[in-house]
TORZA-668182 format. One record per residue (C-alpha): x, y, z. Coordinates in steps of 0.02 Angstrom, whole numbers, plus 50000, padded with zeros to 5 digits. Each point is the difference from the previous one (the first is absolute). Example, Ala and Ser with C-alpha at 12.3 -4.5 7.8 and 13.67 -1.06 7.14 Angstrom:
2
506154977550390;500695017249967;
This chain:
200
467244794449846;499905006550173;501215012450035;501554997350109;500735011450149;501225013349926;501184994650145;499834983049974;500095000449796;501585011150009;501004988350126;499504986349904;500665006949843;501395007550087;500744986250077;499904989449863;501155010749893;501034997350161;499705017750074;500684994250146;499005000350189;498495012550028;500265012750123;498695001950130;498615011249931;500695002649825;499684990349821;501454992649928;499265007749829;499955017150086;501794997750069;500524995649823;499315016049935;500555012950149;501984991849980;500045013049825;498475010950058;500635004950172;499384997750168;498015002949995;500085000949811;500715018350013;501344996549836;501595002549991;500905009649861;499834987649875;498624990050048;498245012350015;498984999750136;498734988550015;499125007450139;498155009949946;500224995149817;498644998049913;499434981650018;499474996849802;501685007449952;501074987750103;498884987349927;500315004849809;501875004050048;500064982550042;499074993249854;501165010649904;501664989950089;499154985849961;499695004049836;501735007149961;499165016149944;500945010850133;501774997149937;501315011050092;501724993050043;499244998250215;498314992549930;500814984749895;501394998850133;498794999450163;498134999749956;499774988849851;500734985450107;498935007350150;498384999049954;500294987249871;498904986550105;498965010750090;498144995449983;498875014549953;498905000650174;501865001050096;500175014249886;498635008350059;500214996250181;501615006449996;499475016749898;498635005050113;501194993550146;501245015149947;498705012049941;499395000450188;501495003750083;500165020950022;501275005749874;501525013550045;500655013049922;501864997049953;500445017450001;501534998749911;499595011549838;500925017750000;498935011550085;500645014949875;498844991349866;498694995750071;498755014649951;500684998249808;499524981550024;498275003350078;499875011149840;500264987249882;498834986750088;498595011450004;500165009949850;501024989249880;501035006649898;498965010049854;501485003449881;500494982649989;498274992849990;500264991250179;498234999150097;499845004450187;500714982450081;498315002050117;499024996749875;500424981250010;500774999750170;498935010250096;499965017250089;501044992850158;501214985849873;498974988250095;499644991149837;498344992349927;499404983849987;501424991149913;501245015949971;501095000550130;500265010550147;501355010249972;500115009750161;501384999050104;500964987349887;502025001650015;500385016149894;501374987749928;499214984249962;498515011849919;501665008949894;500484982549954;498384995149935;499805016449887;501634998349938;499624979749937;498485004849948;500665012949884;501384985449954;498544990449933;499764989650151;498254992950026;498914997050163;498344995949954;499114996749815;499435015649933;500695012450125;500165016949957;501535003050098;501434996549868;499235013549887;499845012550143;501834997750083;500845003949822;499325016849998;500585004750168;501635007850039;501204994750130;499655016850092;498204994249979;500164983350078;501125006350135;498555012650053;498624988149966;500754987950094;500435010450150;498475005450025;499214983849987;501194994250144;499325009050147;498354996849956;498914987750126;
């Protein structure tokens, strides 16, 4: 089947949820995402930014929604209804739509633990039989393939995430990251966290 337009698919999809009128030069579908993800897909505290993300992570994020996989409070409360009808080529429109918009740093990590939190991202934490967070991320937390980007993420949504992933909160099948975030310390996630924030 011949693809269609991303703009076109998206209004049409939009609009018949009743997303209300396009506005000039902008998706309906995009609109719907940048209400929660902030002008440009830059995030707000809750909602991560979208912008520079790696493309096949938005896409298994979403499968993950759809799947009820990822099951925080915000996910079953905002995203399982979001991308509950949302074919899988929209999906991937929309994810390499994001992924090529340049990201920001949010900056708003405390600066006084920021070189403890570079420490733990590059060297893990040896003691506690935490690798180097680089390892999967990348030098830069500019993420690989489908592991996220993790620099310049909102020092507090990133906090939030550790913290429900130590809770026993799940994002995608298989991940690692519930076993990691209940060995690390809230001192630990503060700095890791920090540091991650004013990264680009």
């Amino acid at each position: 089947m011949r693809r269609i337009g991303l703009k076109f698919a998206l209004t049409v999809i939009a609009s018949l949820a009743g997303a209300g009128p396009v506005m000039a030069g902008e998706s309906a579908a995009v609109r719907n995402c940048t209400w929660c993800h902030g002008t440009n897909a830059q995030g707000y505290t809750v909602a991560p930014r979208l912008a520079g993300q790696r493309s096949l992570y938005l896409e298994s994020q979403i499968r993950s929604f759809r799947d009820h996989v990822r099951d925080t409070p915000f996910s079953k409360q905002y995203m399982w209804n979001a991308v509950a009808a949302l074919p899988p080529d929209v999906a991937h429109d929309l994810a390499r739509y994001f992924a090529a918009i340049p990201p920001k740093p949010a900056n708003d990590g405390d600066r006084n633990y920021a070189a403890k939190g570079r420490s733990i991202y590059m060297e893990g934490i040896p003691e506690a039989n935490i690798a180097a967070c680089y390892a999967c991320h990348g030098p830069n937390a500019e993420g690989i393939r489908d592991i996220p980007r993790l620099g310049g993420l909102s020092h507090d949504y990133l906090k939030t995430r550790l913290q429900q992933w130590g809770q026993g909160y799940h994002s995608t099948a298989g991940s690692p990251m519930p076993l990691v975030a209940r060995t690390l310390g809230p001192d630990e996630i503060e700095a890791l966290t920090s540091y991650l924030s004013f990264l680009n």
